[in-house]
C-alpha positions in Angstrom: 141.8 107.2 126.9 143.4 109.6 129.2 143.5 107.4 132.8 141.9 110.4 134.5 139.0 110.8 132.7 138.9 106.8 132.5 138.6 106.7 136.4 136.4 110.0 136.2 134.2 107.5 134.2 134.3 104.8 136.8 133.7 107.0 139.5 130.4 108.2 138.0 129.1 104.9 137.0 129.8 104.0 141.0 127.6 106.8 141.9 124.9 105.8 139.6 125.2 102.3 140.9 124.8 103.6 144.4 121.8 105.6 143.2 118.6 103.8 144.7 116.3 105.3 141.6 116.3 103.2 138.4 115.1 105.6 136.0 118.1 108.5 137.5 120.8 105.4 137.7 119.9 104.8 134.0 120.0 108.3 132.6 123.5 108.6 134.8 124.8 105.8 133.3 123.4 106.7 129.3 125.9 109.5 129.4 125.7 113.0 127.2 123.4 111.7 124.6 120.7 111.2 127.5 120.6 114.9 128.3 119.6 115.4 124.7 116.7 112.7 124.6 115.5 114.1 127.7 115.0 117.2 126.0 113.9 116.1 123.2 111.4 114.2 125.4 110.3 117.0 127.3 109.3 119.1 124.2 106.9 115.9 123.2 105.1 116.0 126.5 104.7 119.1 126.2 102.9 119.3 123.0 101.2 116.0 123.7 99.7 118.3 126.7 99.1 120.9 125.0 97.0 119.1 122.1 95.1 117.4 124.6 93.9 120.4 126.1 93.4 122.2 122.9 91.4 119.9 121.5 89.3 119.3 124.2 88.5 122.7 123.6 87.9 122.9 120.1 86.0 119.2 120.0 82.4 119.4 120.3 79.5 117.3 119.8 78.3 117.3 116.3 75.3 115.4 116.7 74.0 118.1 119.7 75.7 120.9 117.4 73.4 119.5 113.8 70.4 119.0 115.9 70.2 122.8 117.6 71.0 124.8 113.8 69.3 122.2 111.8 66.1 122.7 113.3 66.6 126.6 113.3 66.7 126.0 109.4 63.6 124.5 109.6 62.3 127.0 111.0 63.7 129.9 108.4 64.9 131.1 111.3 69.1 131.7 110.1 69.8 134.9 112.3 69.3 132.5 115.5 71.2 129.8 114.0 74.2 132.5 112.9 73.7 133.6 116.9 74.2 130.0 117.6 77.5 129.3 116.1 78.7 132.6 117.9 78.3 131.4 121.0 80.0 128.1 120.6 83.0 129.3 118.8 85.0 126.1 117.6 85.9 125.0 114.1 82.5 122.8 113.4 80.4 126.0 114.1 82.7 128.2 112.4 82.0 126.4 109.4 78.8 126.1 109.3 78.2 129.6 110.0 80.4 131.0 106.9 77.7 128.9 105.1 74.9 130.5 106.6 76.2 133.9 106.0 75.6 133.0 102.7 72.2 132.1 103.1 71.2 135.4 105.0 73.0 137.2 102.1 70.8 135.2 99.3 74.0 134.0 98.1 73.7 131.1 95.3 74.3 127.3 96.8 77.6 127.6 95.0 78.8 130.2 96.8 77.6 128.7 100.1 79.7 125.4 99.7 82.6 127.6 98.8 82.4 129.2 102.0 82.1 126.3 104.1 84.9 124.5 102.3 86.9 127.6 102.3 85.8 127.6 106.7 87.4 123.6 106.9 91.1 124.9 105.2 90.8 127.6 107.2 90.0 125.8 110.5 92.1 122.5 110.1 95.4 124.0 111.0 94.2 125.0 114.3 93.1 121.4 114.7 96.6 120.1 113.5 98.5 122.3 115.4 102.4 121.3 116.2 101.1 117.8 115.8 103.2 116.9 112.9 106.5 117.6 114.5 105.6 114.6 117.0 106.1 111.9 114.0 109.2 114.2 113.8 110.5 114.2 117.6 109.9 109.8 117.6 112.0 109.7 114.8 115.0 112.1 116.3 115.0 110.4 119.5 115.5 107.0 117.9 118.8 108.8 115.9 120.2 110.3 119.0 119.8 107.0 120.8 121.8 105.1 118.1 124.2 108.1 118.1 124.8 107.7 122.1 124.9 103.9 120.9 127.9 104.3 118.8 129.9 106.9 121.1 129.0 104.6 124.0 130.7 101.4 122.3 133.4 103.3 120.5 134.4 104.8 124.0 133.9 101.4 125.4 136.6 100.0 122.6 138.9 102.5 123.1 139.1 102.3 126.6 140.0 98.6 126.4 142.5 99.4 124.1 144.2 101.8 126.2 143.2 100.8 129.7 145.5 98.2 131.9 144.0 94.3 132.1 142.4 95.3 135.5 140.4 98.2 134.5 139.3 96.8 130.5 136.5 94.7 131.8 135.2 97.5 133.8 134.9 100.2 131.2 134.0 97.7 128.3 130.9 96.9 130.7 130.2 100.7 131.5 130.6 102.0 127.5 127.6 99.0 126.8 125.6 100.0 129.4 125.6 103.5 128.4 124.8 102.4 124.7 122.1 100.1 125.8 120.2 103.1 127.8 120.6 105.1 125.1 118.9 103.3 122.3 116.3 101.6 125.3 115.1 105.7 126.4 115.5 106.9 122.8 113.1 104.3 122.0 111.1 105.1 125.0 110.2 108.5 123.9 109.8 107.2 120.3 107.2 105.4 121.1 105.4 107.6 123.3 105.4 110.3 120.4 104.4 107.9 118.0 101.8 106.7 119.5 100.1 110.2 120.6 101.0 111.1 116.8 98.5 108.4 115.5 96.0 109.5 118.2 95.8 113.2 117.2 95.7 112.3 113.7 92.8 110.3 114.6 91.1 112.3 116.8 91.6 115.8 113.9 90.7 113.1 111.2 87.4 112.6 112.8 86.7 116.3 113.4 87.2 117.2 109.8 85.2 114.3 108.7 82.4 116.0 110.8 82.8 119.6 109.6 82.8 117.8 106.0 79.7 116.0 106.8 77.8 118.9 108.7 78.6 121.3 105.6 76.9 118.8 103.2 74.1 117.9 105.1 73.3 121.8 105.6 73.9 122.5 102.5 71.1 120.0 101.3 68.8 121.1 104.4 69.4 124.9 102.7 68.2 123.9 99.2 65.5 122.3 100.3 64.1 125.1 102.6 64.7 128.0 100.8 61.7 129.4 101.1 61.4 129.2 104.3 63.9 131.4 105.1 63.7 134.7 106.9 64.9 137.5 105.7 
């Protein structure tokens, strides 16, 4: 190692040492590899966010949703119950109401359970989103944490190598640190996208199990009440 950049190297591990925040003294000391898990950690919060909110949107209650078109069924009444999914414009209605298009068109019950379960393929992507990339992300940010691992300890090594007796315990010390706060934020943000990776998938799981379960249980309510429907 060149002995300027080797006491370039000691004079930015003083500063970070001199920092009084913990998390900015660690990313100072995890070197170039930090700068790309930050990134890579900034793109998962922001999809995390992102999901949240969409979702929230898109989530509605199935039991207040079933209760308000079922009975409209009951009735005959399918115009009202079409009007009804209009209004509340999210995947679970958007399902239901390309069965009861059917319906209103006299279409056979084949044809409306086609629709509905052509409505859930339709409608699951905008559930799923960017979700999938976060299993992806947790996975990247534990490689580039090993990866800053490695350069930290094979900079470490060769610094010894090179440096003079005074200076080799000082830069073995700083190339571990740096490796060890690599692999400890890599892991950091791998486990924050993992974990919001298996609550999504949760969370969509459930709503397509309810667009599934709504689609069946209207599709029964139809072929019993056929008669009773308006024109």
């Amino acid at each position: 190692m060149d002995p300027k950049a080797a006491a370039s190297a000691v004079e930015i591990a003083n500063k970070c040492a001199d920092s009084s925040n913990f998390i900015m003294q660690s990313f100072c000391e995890g070197g170039a590899a930090m700068y790309v898990i930050a990134a890579v950690g900034l793109i998962t919060a922001f999809l995390v966010v992102e999901r949240l909110f969409t979702l929230s949107r898109l989530m509605v209650s199935k039991s207040s949703v079933n209760e308000n078109i079922f009975s409209m069924i009951l009735r005959g009444d399918v115009r009202q119950a079409i009007a009804f999914c209009d209004r509340k414009s999210v995947p679970l209605t958007a399902t239901l109401k390309a069965g009861l298009v059917q319906v209103l068109n006299k279409r056979p019950d084949e044809e409306v359970q086609v629709a509905m379960d052509a409505a859930v393929l339709r409608e699951t992507p905008k559930l799923e989103g960017w979700v999938s990339f976060l299993a992806v992300f947790g996975n990247v940010s534990v490689l580039i944490g090993l990866l800053g691992t490695i350069s930290g300890l094979i900079e470490s090594f060769r610094g010894v190598a090179q440096a003079d007796a005074a200076k080799k315990a000082e830069l073995l010390s700083n190339g571990i640190s740096e490796a060890l706060h690599c692999t400890a934020f890599g892991l950091l943000v791998a486990i924050v996208a993992i974990v919001a990776y298996g609550f999504f998938q949760l969370r969509i799981g459930r709503a397509l199990t309810d667009m599934q379960e709504s689609s069946m249980t209207l599709m029964n309510l139809v072929c019993s009440n056929r008669d009773k429907i308006k024109d």
